[in-house]
N, C-alpha and C positions, 0 to 999 in steps of 0.2 A: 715314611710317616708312622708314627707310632701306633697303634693299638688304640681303641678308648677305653677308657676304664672310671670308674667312680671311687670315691675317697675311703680306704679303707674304716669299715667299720658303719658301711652306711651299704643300703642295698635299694634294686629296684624292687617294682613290685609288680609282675604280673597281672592280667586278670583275671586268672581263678583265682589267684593270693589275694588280692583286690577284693574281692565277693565273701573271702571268707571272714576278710581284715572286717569287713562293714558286717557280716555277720554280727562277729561280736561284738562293735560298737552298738549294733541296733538291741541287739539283747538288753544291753547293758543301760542302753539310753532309754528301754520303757522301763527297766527297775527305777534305775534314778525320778523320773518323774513319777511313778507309782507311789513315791514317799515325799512328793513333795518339793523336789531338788530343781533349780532352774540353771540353764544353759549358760555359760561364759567365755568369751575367750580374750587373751593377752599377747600381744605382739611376741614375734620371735626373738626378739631383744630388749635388753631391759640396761638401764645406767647399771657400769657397772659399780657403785657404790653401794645399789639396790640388792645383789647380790654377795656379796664380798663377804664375810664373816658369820653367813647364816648358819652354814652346813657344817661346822666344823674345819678342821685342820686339812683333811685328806679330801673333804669335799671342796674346798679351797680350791686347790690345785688343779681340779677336775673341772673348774669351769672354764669355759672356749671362750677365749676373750679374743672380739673384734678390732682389727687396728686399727686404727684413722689412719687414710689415705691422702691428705691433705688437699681433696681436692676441693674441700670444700672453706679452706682457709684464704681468704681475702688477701693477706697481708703476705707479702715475699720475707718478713721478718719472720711472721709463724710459720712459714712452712720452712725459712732458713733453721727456725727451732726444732719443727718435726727431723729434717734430715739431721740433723746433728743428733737425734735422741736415737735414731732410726740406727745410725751408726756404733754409737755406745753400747746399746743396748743387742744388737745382734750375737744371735747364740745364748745369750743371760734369760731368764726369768724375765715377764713384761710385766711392766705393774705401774710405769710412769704414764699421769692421763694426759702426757703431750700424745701420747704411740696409742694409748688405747682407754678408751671412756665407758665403750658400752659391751656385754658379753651377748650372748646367747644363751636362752634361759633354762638351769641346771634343773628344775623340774616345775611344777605349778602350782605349788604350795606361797611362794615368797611371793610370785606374781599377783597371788592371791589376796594375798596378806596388803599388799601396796595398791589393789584396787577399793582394797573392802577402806583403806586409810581414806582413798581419792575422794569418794564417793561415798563417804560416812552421812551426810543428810540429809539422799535419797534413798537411801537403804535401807528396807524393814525390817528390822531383827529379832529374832533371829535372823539368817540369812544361810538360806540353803543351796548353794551352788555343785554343780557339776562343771566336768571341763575334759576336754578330750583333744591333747593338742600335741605333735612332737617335743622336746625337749634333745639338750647335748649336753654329754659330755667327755672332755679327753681321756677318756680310758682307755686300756689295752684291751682292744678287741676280742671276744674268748665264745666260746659257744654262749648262746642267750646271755651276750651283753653287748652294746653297741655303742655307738658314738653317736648315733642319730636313732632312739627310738619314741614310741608312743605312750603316754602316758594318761591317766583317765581316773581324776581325783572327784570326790564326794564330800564335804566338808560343812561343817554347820557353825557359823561366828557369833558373838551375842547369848551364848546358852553355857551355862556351868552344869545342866542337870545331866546325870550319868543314861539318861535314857537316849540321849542320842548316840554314848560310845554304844547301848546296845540295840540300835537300829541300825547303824552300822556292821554290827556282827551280822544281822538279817539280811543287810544286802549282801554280803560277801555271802550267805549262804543261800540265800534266792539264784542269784549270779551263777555260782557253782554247779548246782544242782541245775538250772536250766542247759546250762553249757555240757552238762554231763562230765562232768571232770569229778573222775575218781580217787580216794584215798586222799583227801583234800585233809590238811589237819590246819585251825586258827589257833597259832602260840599267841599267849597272852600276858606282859608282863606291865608293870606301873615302874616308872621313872622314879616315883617317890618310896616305891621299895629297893630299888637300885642307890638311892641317898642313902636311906637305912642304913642300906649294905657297910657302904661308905665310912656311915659314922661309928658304927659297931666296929669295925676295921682299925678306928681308931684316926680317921686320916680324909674328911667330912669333906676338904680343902680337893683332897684328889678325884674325888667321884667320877670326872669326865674321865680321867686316866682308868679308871677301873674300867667304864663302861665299853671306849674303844677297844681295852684287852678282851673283855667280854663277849664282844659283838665278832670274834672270832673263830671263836670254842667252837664250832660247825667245820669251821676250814682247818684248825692247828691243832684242833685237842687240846687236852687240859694241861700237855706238857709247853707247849708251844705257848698257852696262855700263862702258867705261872713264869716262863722264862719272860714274855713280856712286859705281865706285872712288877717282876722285880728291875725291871731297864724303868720303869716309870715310877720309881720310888716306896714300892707298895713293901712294907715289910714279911719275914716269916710269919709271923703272928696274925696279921689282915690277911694273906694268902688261905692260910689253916682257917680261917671265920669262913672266907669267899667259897672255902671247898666244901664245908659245911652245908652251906645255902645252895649250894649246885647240888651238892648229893639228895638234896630231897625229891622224897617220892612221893607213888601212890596218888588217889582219885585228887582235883582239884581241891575237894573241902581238906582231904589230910594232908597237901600239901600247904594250906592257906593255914591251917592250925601249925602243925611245925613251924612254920615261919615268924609266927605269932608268936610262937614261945623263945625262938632265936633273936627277935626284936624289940622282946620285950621293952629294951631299954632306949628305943627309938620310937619317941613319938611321930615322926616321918614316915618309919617304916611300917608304924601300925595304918595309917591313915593311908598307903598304898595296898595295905591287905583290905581293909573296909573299904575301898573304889573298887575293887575287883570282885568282893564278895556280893556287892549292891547291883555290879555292872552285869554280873552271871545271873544275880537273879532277874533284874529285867526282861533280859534275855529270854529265859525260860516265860516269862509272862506273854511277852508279844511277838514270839515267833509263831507263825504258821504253817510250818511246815517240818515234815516229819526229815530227820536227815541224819547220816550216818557217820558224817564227818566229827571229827573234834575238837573242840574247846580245848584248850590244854595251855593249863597254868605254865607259864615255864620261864624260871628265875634267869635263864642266863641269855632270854631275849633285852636286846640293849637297845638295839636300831639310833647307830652311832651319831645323829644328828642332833643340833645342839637345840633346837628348838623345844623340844619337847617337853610337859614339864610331869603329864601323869598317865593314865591307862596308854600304853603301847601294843600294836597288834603286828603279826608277821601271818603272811600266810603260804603252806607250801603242799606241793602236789606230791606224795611220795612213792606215784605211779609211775615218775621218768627220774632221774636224775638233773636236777638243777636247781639253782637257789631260787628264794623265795619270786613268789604270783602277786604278788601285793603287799602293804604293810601301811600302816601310820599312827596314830596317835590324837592325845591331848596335847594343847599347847597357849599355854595362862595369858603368853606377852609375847605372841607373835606379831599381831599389831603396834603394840609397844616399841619395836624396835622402829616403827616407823611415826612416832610422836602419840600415839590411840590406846591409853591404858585402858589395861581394865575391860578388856573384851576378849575372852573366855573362846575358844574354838576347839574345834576336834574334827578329823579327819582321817579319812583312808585314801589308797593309789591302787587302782590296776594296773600292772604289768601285763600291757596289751602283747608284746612281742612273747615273750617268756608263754603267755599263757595259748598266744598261737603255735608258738613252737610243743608247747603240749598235746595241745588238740592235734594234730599236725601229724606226733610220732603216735598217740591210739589212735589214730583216723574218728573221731569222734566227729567231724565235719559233714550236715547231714548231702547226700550223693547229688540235690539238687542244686547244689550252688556252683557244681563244675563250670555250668553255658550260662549265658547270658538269653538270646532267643534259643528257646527249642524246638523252634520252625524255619523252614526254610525252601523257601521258594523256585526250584528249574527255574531256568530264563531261556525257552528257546525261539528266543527272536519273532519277529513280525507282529501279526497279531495274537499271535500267543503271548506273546511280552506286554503287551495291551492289557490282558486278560488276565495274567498275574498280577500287574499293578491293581487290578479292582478288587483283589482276591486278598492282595496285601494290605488294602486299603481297609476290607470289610473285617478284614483279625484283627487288626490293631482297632478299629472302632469296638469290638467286642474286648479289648485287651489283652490282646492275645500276643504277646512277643515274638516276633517274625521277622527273615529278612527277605529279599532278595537277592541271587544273585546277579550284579549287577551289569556283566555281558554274558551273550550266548554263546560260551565257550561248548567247547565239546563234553559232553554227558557224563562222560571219565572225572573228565578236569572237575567238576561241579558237586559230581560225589566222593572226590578225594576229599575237595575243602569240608563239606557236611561235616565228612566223617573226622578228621583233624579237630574239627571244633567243638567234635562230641555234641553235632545235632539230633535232639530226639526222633522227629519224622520231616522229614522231604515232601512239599507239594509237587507235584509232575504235570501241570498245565498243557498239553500237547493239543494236536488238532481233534482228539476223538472227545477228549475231555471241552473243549472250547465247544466243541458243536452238541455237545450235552449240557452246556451249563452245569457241569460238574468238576471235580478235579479227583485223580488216585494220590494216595496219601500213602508214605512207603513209611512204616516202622522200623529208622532204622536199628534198633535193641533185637528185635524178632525176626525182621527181613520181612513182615506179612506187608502184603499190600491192599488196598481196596479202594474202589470207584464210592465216592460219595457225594451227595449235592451239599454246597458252601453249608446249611445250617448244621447238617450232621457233623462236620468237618470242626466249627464251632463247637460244637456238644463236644466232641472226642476230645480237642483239645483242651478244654475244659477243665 
């Protein structure tokens, strides 16, 4: 018999990984509501026609499409049709909806976008959702990236005004700073500066080509990207503009002036420096809190998804090594793709795994969410085992997270498990303690022990 094993690219999860995973969901889910954002969630699969052409070319590819089974085909002629497709098609690329109709959903942006369509009547808009749900996709497994992980978007529909891109900045820096996550910097760049780029380039037509060579400069360097650019039609002359616009520096306002000057001749590209200059200053208005992190203009942020139409955010911890902890944007006619013009949205994503695996490598996780109870009850038989059930009975009435153990194994045996499970104190229930209406309570951190009556016991644990 073989081994069990789980599907590469997917993992279990412990329950101390468990305690920390809901950590940071809970952190996360009183920001969100703190500003207003309400709960959503979307089936693990969606048509896949619903998904199909959202994410661009390479996101294409990446979506897990499910196959029909045929077993839910009536007719021996369509399931004669499945098996013949089934055949063809083996080893090739799936894309015919006899074999496969519905995916598994590439993240919760599109999910989003096809509820807010459904349910356009009942919906008050603006419309502020959160949403914290797995997502797949077929990628190639690699440190902090997966085939199955969690993802936890923020997103406001029905609003063109720039102060929701900068209430978004705020949660991303509320989030951060509660989380304790150091050297956090939020890259900021507009889509409609990246057209700019485009049209200045001389080549308006190619924009998305520019932006996927772009959206790599972190991974290939500049040599890797101009080799790119030129496989995608990009001339010497737009290369030399593109290098241009990369080589600026200095504080955000001096880089937003440069740009200004290099754009001069792009009304697009002016209107992507004016949403960023409008969106920074919000920011500075309604943020509450003091924070070390930074805002940071940065032109060769692309975030290669086709949706997009203006302010784009990335965010990255540059305390470990790894790619971006969240990211998203504006997007004019995400709705639109699905019949619903003219409804204006903006959104961010938590990289829930990415940003576990940080807290993770600084142990930032604060040392109480190791146990679940940090009580634990002897069981030694008779009526002493009476007399802990009342004792377990009275903690949890006070709230108090407690177990028992549940046979009277040997003393050993009972303070291996404790201690395995990183229990804070041990109650010891015995006959001296029964005939006192008391119980001794062992610290297991300290080793101290002491005889105390139930309320005191109560208070300590407290």
């Amino acid at each position: 018999m073989s081994k069990p094993s789980i599907p590469q690219g997917t993992r279990d999860f412990s329950p101390a990984e468990v305690r920390k995973r809901q950590y940071i969901f809970s952190t996360l889910r009183s920001i969100f509501e703190l500003y207003g954002f309400q709960p959503l969630e979307t089936p693990a699969m969606e048509n896949l026609v619903t998904l199909t052409g959202k994410y661009g070319e390479e996101g294409d590819r990446l979506i897990f499409k499910i196959l029909n089974n045929g077993l839910h085909e009536k007719k021996d002629a369509d399931k004669e049709k499945l098996n013949t497709e089934w055949a063809r098609l083996l080893d090739k690329p799936v894309s015919s909806p006899v074999v496969t109709e519905r995916a598994l959903r590439y993240d919760l942006t599109i999910p989003f976008a096809r509820y807010v369509v459904m349910n356009q009547n009942e919906l008050a808009f603006p419309f502020r959702r959160y949403q914290m749900q797995p997502v797949w996709r077929a990628d190639r497994p690699q440190k902090g990236r997966y085939r199955e992980f969690w993802q936890c978007d923020a997103d406001v529909v029905g609003s063109t005004s720039l102060i929701n891109e900068a209430e978004l900045l705020c949660i991303y820096q509320r989030a951060f700073q509660q989380l304790g996550l150091p050297q956090v910097a939020i890259k900021i760049n507009s889509r409609k500066l990246l057209a700019g780029l485009a049209e200045i380039c001389g080549t308006p037509e190619l924009m998305m080509e520019i932006t996927i060579a772009l959206d790599k400069l972190d991974k290939v360097g500049w040599d890797g990207v101009v080799k790119e650019l030129k496989e995608r039609g990009i001339e010497d002359a737009g290369i030399t503009q593109i290098e241009k616009v990369i080589n600026v520096a200095g504080s955000n306002e001096e880089k937003l002036e440069a740009l200004s000057a290099i754009m001069a001749t792009s009304a697009t590209g002016l209107e992507g420096i004016r949403e960023l200059r409008q969106t920074l200053a919000y920011h500075q208005q309604i943020k509450n809190l003091d924070w070390d992190a930074a805002i940071e203009v940065d032109i060769s942020l692309a975030r290669g998804l086709n949706y997009y139409t203006g302010v784009i955010v990335e965010v990255v911890c540059r305390a470990v090594k790894m790619g971006s902890i969240g990211g998203g944007g504006r997007y004019d006619d995400l709705t639109g793709l699905f019949g619903l013009k003219n409804l204006s949205g903006v959104g961010v994503s938590f990289g829930i795994d990415r940003i576990y695996d940080v807290m993770e490598e600084l142990n930032l996780f604060p040392q109480t969410l190791a146990t679940g109870a940090n009580v634990m009850i002897a069981n030694f038989g008779g009526e002493n085992e009476a007399y802990a059930l009342q004792l377990l009975k009275q903690l949890r009435a006070n709230d108090i997270a407690a177990e028992i153990y549940p046979e009277s194994a040997k003393f050993d045996k009972q303070m291996k498990y404790a201690n395995k499970r990183g229990i804070a104190y041990v109650l010891l229930p015995g006959d001296d303690e029964r005939a006192q209406n008391k119980v001794s309570v062992k610290n297991f951190t300290t080793g101290e022990q002491q005889l105390l009556d139930i309320n005191a016991v109560v208070a300590l644990l407290k």
